[in-house]
C-alpha positions in Angstrom: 3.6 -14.4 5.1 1.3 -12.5 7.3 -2.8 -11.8 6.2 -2.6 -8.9 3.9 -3.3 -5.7 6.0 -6.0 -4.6 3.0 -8.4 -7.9 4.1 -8.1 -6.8 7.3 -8.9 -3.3 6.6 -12.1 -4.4 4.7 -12.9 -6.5 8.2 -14.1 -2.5 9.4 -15.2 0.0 6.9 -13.7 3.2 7.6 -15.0 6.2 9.7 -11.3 8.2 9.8 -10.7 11.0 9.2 -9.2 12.6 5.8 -6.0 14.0 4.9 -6.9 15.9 2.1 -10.3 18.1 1.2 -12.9 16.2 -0.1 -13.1 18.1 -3.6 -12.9 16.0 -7.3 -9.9 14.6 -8.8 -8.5 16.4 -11.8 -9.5 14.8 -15.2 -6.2 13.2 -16.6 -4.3 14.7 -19.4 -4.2 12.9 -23.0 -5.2 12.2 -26.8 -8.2 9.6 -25.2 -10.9 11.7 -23.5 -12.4 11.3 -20.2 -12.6 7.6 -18.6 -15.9 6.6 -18.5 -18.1 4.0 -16.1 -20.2 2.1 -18.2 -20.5 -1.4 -17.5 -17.1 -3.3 -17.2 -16.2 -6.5 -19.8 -15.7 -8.6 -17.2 -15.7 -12.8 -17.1 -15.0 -15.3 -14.3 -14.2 -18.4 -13.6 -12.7 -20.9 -10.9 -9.2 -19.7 -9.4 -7.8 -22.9 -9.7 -9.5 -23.5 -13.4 -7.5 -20.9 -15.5 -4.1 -18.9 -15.3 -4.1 -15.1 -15.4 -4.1 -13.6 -18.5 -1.5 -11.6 -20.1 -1.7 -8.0 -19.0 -2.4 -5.3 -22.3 0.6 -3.1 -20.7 2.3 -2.6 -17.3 0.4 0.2 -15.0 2.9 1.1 -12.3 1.4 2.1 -9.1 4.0 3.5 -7.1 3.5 7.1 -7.1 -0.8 6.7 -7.8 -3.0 8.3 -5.3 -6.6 5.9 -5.6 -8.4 9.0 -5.1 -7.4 11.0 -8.0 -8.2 7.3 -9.8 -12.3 8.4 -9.6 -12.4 11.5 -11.8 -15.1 13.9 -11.3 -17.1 12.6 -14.2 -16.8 9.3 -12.7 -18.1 10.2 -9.7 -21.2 11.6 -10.2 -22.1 8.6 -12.6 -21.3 6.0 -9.6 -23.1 8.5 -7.0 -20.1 9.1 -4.9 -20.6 11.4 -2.4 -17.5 12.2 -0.7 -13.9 10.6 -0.8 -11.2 10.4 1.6 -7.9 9.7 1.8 -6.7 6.7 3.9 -3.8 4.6 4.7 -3.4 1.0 5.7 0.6 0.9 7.0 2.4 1.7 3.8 -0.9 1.3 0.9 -2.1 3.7 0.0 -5.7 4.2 0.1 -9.1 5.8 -0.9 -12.4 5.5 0.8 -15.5 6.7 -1.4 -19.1 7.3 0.2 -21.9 5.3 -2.3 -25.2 6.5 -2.7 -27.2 3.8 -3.5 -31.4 3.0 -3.0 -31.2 1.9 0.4 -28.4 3.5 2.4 -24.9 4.7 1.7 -21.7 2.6 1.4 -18.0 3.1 1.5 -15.8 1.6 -1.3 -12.2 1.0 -0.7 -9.7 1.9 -3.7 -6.1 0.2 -2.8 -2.9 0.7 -4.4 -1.2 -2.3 -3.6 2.6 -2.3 -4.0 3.6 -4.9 -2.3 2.1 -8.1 -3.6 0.6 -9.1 -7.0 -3.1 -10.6 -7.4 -1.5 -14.2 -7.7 -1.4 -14.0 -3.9 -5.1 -13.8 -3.2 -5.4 -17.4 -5.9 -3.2 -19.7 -4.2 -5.6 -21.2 -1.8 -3.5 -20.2 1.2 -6.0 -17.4 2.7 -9.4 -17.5 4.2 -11.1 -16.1 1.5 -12.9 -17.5 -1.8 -11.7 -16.7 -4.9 -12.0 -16.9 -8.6 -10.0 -15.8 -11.6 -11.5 -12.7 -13.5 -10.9 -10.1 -16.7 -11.8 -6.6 -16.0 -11.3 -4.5 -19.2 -9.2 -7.5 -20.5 -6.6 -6.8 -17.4 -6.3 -10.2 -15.4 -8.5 -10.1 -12.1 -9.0 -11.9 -8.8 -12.4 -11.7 -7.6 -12.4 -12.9 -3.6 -14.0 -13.2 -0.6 -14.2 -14.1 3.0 -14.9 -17.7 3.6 -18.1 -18.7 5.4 -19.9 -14.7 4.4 -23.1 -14.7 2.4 -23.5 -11.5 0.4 -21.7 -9.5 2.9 -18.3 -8.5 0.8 -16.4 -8.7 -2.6 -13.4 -7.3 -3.4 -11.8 -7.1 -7.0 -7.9 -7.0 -7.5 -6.8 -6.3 -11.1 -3.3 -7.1 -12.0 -1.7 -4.0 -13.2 1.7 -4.7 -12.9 4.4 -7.1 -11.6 4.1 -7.3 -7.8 1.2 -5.2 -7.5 -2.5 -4.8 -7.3 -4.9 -2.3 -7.9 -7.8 -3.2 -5.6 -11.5 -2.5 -4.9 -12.9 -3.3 -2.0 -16.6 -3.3 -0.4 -18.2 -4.5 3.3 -21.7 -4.4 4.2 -22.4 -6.2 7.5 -25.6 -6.9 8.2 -27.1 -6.0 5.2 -27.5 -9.1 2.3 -27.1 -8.6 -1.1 -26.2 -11.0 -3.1 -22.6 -11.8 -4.3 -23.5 -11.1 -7.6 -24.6 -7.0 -6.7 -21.4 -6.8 -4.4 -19.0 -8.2 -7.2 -20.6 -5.8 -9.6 -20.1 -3.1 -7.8 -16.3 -3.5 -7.2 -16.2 -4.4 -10.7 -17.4 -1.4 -12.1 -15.1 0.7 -9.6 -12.5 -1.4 -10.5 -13.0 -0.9 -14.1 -13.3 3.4 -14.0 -9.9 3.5 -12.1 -8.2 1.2 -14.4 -9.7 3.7 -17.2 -8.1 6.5 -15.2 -5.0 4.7 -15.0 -4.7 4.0 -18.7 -5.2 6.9 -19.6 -2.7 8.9 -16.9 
């Protein structure tokens, strides 16, 4: 089975251009209220030390756009700037512009439909990885092998076969692999809100 095409797109952090206007997502409809981005419920451990856990419910994410997955709420709390639609052969993809202390960044949102986040935990692929719970949805937490505090990506399992993913690069610049997890975590855990409560 060939590298997944989302590692390699988080090899280059995007500069394309967007299909669709830059403006907020619409709140989803429903009985729970807006999604909100307070800090995730997250835990961790060694890939090899821990199965996933049982998923809550199924999320399908055939049909999602990840950029109506960052409501307009949600983006002003995490300081996004712009977003734009990208696409990685067939994922579909979101690109959001980070405003952070020092410099902006660009967060990757992947709907992956075509494997599930047992993939990135079987030791075959050049990246680290550990076993996580974001919002009490099974995680993968990885890596590229060999990079100090230069990338983190966080893959919840939403559904069989598939993989709602958050992904963030910053060469050249070293924060620790702590702040980089955290970050994906916490993007990780506002779309799965969105998604819960679509």
């Amino acid at each position: 089975m060939r590298r997944s095409a989302v590692s390699l797109a988080l090899l280059a952090v995007l500069a394309s251009a967007c299909s669709s206007p830059e403006a907020g997502s619409p709140v989803p409809e429903g009985d729970q209220g807006e999604p909100t981005t307070g800090a995730p419920t997250t835990t961790a451990s060694s890939a090899t030390a821990e199965p996933l856990p049982e998923r809550p419910e199924a999320l399908p994410i055939d049909a999602v756009n990840p950029c109506d997955l960052i409501t307009d709420a949600q983006r002003a709390e995490l300081k996004v700037v712009r977003a734009r639609e990208t696409k990685e052969d067939t994922e579909a993809e979101c690109a959001l512009t980070v405003e952070t202390d020092s410099r902006n960044i660009d967060v990757r949102i992947v709907s992956d439909t075509r494997e599930g986040v047992d993939a990135w935990l079987k030791g075959d692929r050049n990246v680290d990885a550990e076993v996580a719970t974001i919002e009490g949805y099974g995680a993968a937490r990885f890596w590229l092998k060999g990079t100090k505090g230069s990338d983190c990506s966080t893959a919840i399992d939403v559904a069989d076969g598939q993989n709602l993913q958050v992904g963030l690069l910053i060469p050249g610049q070293q924060w620790t692999r702590e702040k980089l997890c955290e970050t994906t975590d916490r993007f990780a855990a506002a779309a799965l809100a969105t998604l819960r409560v679509g």
